[in-house]
BAVO-749942 format. One record per residue: residue in one letter; x, y, z of N, C-alpha, C in turn. Coordinates in pm, whole numbers, plus 50000, padded with zeros to 5 digits. Layout:
BEGIN
AXYZXYZXYZ...
REM end
This chain:
BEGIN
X120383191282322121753196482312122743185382344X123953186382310124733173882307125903173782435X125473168982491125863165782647127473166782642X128643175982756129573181182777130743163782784X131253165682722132463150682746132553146182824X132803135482883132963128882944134333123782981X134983123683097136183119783098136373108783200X135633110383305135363098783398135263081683398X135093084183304134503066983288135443054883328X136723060883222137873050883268138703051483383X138593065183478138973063483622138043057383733X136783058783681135863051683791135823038183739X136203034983621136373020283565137553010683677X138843018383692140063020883775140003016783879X139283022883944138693026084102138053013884143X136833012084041136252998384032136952986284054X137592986583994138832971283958139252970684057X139942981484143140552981784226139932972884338X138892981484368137852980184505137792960684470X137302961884363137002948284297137542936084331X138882941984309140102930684344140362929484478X140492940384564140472940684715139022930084724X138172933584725136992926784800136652908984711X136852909584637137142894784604138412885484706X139532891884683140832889284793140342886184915X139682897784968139222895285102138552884785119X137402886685026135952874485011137202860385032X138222859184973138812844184941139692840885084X140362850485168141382853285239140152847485375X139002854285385137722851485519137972836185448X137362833185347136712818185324138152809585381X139292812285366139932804285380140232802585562X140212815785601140862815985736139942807185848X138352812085758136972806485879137232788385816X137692786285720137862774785700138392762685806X140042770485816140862768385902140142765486060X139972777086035138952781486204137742769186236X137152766086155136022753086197137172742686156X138222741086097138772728686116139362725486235X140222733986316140342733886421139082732786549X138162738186565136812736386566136372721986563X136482719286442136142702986407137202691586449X138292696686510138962689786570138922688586717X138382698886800138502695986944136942689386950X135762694686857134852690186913134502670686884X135772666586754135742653486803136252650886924X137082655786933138002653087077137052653487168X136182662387217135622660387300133992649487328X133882648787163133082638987138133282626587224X135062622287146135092607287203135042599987345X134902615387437134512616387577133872619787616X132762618387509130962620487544130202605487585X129322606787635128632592387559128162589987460X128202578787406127602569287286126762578287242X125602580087283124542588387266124552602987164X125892606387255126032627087202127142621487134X127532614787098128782612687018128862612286880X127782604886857127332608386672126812621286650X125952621986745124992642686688126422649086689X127312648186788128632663586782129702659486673X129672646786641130572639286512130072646186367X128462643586376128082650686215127502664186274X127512671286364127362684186377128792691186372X129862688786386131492692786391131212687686202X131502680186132131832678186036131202688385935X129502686885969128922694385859129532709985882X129412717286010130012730786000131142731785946X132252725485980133732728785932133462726385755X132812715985691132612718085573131852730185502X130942731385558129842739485506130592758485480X131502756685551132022771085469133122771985374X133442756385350134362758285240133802756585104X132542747285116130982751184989130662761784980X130752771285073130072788485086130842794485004X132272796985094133282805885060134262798784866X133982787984906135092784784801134342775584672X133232775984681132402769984574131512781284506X131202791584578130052802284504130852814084509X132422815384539132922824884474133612828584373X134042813884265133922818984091132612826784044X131372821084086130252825284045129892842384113X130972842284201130652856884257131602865284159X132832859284171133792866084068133012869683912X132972855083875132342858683703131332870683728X130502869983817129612885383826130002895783832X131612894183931132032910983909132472914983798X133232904783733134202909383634133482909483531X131982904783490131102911483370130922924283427X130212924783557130182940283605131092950483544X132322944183613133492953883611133862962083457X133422946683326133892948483225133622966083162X134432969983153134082983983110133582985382961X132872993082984131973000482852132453010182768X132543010282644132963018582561131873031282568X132283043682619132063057182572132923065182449X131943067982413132353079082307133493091282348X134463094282319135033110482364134723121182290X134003128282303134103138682221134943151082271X135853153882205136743166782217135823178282265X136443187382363135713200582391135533210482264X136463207482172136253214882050135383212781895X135243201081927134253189981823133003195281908X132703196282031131503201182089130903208782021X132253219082058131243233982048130863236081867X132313228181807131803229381667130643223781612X130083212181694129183203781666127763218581672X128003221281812126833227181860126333243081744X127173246881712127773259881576126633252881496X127643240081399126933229981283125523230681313X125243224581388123443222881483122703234081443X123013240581479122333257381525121973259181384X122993262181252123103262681123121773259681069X122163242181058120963235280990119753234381066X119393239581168118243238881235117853256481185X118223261881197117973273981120117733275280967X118323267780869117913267880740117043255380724X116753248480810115073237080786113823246580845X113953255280897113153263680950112523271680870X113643278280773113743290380685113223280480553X113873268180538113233260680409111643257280427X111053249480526109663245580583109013259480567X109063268480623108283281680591107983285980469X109673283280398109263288480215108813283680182X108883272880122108743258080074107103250980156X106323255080243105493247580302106043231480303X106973225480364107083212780362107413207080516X106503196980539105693196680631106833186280680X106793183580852107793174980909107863156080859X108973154180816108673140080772108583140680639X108353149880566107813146780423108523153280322X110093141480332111233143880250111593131180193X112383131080105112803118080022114133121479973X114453108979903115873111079833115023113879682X115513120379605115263116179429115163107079396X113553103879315114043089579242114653086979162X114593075279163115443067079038114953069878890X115883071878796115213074878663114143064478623X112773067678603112553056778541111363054478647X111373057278769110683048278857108913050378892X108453035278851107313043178899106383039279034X105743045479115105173039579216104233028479207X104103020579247103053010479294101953015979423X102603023679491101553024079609100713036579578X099543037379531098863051179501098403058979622X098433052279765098173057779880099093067179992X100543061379932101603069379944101393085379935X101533094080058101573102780079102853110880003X102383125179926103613131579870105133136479953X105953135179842107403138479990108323153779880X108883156379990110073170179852111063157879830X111243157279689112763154379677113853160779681X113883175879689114803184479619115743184679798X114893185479915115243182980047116483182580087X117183174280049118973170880067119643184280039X119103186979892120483194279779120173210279843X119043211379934118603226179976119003227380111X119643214780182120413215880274121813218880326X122003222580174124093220280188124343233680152X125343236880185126283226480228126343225580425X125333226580453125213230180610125113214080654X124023210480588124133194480624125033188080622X125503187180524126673182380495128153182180566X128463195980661129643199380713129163194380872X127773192980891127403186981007127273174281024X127243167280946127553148880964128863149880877X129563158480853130923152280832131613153980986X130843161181050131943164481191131223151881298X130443143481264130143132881351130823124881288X130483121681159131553109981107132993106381137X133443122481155135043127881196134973122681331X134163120081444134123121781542134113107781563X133173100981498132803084081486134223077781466X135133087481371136073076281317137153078181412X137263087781487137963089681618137843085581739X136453072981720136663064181851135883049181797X136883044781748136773033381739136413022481794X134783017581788134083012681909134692991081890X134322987181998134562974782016134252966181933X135362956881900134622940881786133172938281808X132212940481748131052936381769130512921281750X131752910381686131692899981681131282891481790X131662895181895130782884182024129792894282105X128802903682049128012908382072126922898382029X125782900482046124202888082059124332898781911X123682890581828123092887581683121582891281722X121212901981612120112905881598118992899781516X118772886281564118202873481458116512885081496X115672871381429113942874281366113322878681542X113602873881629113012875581748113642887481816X114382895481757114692899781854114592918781773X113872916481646113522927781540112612929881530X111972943781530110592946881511110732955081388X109782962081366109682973281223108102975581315X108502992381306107373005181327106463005981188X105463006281212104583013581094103013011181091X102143015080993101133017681040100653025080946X099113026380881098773032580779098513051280859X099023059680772098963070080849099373083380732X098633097180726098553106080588099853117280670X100973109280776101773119580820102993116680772X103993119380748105433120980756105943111980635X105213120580564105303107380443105013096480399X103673092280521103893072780506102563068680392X102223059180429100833055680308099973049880395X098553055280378097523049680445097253036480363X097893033780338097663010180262097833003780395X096722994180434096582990880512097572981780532X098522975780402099782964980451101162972680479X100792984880482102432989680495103522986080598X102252983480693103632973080799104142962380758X102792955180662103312940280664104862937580515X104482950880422105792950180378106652953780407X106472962980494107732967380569108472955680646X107762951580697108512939380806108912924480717X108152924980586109122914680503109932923080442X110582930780440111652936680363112692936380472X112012937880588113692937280710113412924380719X112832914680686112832899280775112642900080889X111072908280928111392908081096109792897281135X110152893081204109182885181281107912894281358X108982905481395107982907781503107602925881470X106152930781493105922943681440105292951481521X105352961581524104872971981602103632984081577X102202976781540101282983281480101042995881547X100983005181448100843023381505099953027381432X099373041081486098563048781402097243046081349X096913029481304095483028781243094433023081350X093243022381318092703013681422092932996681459X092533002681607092462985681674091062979581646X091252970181522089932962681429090052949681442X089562943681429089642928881388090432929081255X089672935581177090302933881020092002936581008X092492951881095094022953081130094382944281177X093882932781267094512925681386094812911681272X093772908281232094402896381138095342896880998X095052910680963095862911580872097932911880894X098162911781017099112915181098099062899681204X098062890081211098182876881258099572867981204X100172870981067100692862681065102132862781166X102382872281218103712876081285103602873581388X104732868781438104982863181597104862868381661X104882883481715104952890481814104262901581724X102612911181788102522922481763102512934181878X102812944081883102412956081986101192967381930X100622970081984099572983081928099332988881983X099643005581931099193020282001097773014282053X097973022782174096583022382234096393039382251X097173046882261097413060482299096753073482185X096423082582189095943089582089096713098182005X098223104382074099513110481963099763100081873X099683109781791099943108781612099423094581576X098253093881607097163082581563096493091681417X096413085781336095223083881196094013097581269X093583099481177092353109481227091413096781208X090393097181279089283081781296089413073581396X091093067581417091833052481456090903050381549X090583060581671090243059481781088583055981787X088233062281673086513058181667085903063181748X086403070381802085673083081901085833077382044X086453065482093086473060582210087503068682283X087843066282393089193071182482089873061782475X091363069682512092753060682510092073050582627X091513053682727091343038882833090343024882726X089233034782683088663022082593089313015582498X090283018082431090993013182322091643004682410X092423010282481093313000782602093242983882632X091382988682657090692976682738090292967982583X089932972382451089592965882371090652955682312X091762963082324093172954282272093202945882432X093462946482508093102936182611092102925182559X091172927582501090112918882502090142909782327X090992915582226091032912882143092422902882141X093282906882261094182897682265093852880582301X093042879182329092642869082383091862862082265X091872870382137091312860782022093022858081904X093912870581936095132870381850096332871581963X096252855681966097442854982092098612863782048X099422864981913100192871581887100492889581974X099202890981994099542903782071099902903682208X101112910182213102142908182360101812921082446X101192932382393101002941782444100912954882355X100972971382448100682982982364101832991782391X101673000582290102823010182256101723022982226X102763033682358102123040682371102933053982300X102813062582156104093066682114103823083982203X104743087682199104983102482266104343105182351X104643095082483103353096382585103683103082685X105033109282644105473122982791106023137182719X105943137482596106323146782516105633160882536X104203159982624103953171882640103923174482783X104623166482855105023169683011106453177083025X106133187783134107583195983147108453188783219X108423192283355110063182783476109423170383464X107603171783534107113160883580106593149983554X106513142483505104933131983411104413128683517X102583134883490101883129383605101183114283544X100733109983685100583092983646099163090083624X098363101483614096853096483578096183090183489X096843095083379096543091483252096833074383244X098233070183305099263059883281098583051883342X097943053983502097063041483558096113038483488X095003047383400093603041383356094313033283260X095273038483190095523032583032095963013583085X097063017683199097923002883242096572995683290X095702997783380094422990583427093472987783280X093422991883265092502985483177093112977383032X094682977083012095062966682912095052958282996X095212958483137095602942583170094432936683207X093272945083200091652939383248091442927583229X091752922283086091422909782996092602899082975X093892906183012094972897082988096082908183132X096242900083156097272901883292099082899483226X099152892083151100412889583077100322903882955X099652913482911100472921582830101112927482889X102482936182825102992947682847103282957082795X103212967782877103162982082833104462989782801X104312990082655105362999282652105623012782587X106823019182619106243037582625107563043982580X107473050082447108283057382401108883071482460X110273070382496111013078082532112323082982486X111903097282453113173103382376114223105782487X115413104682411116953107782504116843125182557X116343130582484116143145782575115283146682638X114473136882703113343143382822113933134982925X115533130582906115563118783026116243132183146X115833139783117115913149983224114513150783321X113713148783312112173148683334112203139683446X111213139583591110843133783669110273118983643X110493109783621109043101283561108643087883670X109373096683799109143082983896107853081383939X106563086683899105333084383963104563071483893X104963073783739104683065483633105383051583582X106443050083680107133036583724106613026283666X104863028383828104443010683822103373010383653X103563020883606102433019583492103223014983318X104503015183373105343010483214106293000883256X106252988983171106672978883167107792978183098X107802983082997109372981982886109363001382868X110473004282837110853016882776111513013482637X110873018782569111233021682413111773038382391X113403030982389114313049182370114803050982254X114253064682205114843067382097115643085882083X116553082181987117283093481957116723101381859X115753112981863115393125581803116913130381690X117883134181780118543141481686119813133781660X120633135481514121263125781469122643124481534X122923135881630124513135581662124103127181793X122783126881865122963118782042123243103682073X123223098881878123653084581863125073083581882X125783091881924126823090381968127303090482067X126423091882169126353091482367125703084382329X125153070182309124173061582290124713057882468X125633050782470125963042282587125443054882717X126103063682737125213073682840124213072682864X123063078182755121953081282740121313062082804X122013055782766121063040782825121193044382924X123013044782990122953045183128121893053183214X121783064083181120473076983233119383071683203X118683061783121117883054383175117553044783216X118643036683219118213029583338118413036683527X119083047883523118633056583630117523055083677X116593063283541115843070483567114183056183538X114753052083511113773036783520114213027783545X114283027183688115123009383762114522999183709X115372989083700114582978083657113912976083546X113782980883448113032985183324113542982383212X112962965383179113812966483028114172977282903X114532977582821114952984682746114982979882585X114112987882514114342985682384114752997482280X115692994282201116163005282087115793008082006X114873023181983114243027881903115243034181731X115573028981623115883032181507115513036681459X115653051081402115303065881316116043059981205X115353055581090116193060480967115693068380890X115023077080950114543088380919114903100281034X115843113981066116583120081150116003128681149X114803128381255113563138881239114083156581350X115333154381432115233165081501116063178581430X117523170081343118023184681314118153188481149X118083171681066118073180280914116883171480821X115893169580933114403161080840115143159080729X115783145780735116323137580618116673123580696X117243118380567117483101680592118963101780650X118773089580765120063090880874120763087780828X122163089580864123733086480863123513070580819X123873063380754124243048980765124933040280826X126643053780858127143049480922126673047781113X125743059181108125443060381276124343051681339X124033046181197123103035281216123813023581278X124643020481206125503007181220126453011781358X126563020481352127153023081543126263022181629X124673026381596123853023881707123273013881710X123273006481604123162986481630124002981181683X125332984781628126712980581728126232977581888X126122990681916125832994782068124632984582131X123592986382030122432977082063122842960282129X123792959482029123572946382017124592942882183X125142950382213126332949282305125542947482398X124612954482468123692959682534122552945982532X122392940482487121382933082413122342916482514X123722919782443124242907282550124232907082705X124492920182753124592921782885122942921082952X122022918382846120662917182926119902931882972X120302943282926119852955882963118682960982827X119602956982686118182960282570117922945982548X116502947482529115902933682485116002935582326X116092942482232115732943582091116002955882045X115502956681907115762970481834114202972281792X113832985781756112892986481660113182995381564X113012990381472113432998681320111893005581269X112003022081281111143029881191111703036481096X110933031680964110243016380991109433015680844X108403012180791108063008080736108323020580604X107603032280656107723045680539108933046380459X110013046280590111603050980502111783047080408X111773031780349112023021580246111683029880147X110913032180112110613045179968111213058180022X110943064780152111723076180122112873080980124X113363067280188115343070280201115663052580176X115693050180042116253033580006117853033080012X118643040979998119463036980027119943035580181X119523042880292119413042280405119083026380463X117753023580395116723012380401117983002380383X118323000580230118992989980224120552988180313X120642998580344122333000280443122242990580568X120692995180651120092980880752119712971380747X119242969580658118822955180565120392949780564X121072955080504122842949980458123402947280575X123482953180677123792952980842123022941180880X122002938980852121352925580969121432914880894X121982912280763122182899980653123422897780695X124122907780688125802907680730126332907580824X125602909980966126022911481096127782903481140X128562911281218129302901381241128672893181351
REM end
């Protein structure tokens, strides 16, 4: 559900500055006064030096000098560097406003189209994920492994869909987010692409579907899901700089696992890393999705112990949707290394900045990477906004400077056939970046 407005931000922004400016003042007002204070200091204790003997006269000469100096290096040399820290601190963050009345209309819209995908999937048997745009006249497939999709999907959504991303768009164009021009650039290292041979949500069990997927975004780096952890997967996926691989058993391939447990798979990609340095670690997808308040941590220790059995440098990372950041997950802390967050439904890309903030709450310390739907699996199983794309890269990338997201990941490989114009809108965004 889409979280109540926010109005706070720019008075505790206020407040901040305030405090800010007082305690810097102060910080400068001490450095100067204790300054004063050992200079005077450093003046009687020559004085009394030169009526010491020979002896104590040099130790109280460079013992008077070094103190009276040593706090004007403290106070007046490491407090630009204290300042520049507050005032990135301080720098305030763009939130979204959403009107109390755009809410509730939003929440109306919602209700709508989540009710006629319900009523369509039942008639229609069409299964989650397995929608497309119409093709192109003319077009014919190349991939014969490509799983079937509805095309008709869109035109059986309206006009409900339709009046519901016009009221985000309305909403988008009513808060006009920051120059993204001196935001960090989303170059080859810092892009992944999701995918993975798999007979769900439309995708194609072809064992290269990642690897074209990830030359079609130009991404360096990929995020193997769903098939097995093989030798044969692992090199075919060698050529890329950085890989991750499910180790976990949600929405894995029927087989992937080969009958082992999530801990044995765990420990095998541990052990296979050490022949394909490229692998940095595992991705564990929907690994709290069937926990209520709590996530217990049992599962999370065998899985975290035994990737690092063989390699002590991977890390673990664990997909988390923006609606379970209500959920307990402090037991499972020491067992995830990165959080991979993603937005389920298409309007929560618009609290993007919140929703980080709430996790880094709710996971101190915990890098952060941005999970990309261009596929909008929670409220009208269709291909996402373009524009809400390019607001939630915006955001990324902002985020990305301040050192809180390390990257994006774009899912991912499937969409490209089932929503190309979507496909090419991010493709156009990371060629064009400002």
């Amino acid at each position: 559900m889409l979280l109540p407005p926010k109005t706070k931000f720019k008075r505790r922004s206020t407040h901040h500055a305030c405090w800010m400016g007082r305690m810097i003042r102060g910080l400068w007002d001490v450095g100067t006064v204790l300054q004063r204070t050992m200079g005077l200091w450093e003046s009687s204790t020559q004085h009394a030096a030169r009526t010491a003997p020979p002896a104590h006269y040099f130790i109280m000469k460079v013992h008077s000098l070094f103190a009276g100096r040593l706090c004007a290096v403290i106070f007046h040399l490491a407090l630009p560097s204290a300042l520049s820290a507050c005032i990135l601190f301080n720098k305030e963050l763009f939130f979204m406003r959403i009107p109390l009345e755009d809410s509730l209309k939003l929440e109306k819209l919602k209700a709508k189209v989540r009710h006629k995908v319900e009523f369509l999937r039942k008639g229609h048997g069409v299964k989650l994920g397995c929608t497309s745009a119409p093709p192109v006249p003319g077009y014919v497939e190349d991939d014969q492994q490509l799983c079937p999709c509805n095309s008709e999907w869109n035109s059986w959504l309206e006009p409900e869909a339709g009046e519901y991303k016009a009221l985000l768009l309305k909403i988008l164009a009513a808060n006009p987010a920051p120059d993204p021009s001196n935001f960090a650039k989303l170059d080859a290292d810092k892009l992944w692409v999701w995918g993975g041979p798999t007979p769900y949500w439309g995708g194609s069990m072809a064992d290269d579907t990642l690897v074209r997927g990830a030359e079609y975004f130009a991404a360096e780096n990929v995020v193997y899901v769903y098939g097995p952890t093989s030798e044969k997967m692992l090199s075919l996926h060698s050529k890329f700089k950085r890989v991750l691989c499910q180790i976990n058993a949600n929405c894995r391939t029927p087989g992937a696992l080969e009958g082992g447990s999530e801990e044995e798979n765990a420990e095998l990609l541990s052990k296979l890393s050490l022949q394909y340095p490229n692998i940095v670690g595992a991705m564990c997808d929907d690994v709290t999705v069937s926990s209520t308040d709590r996530v217990d941590p049992e599962a999370f220790e065998k899985r975290y112990a035994a990737l690092k059995k063989h390699n002590a440098n991977l890390k673990m990372y664990g997909v988390i949707y923006a609606h379970e950041l209500y959920k307990d997950f402090s037991q499972i802390l020491p067992y995830l290394d990165i959080i991979n967050l993603w937005f389920w439904d298409m309007d929560q890309i618009l609290q993007y900045d919140e929703f980080i903030e709430l996790t880094q709450q709710k996971f101190p310390g915990k890098p952060i990477i941005s999970g990309i739907f261009l596929h909008e699996y929670g409220v009208t199983d269709s291909g996402n906004s373009p524009e809400l794309l390019a607001y939630q890269l915006d955001r990324a990338r902002e985020y990305i400077s301040r050192g809180i997201v390390e990257g994006v990941i774009l899912l991912g490989d499937r969409e490209i056939k089932k929503w190309p114009a979507v496909a090419q809108s991010v493709r156009q965004y990371l060629q064009k970046q400002a």
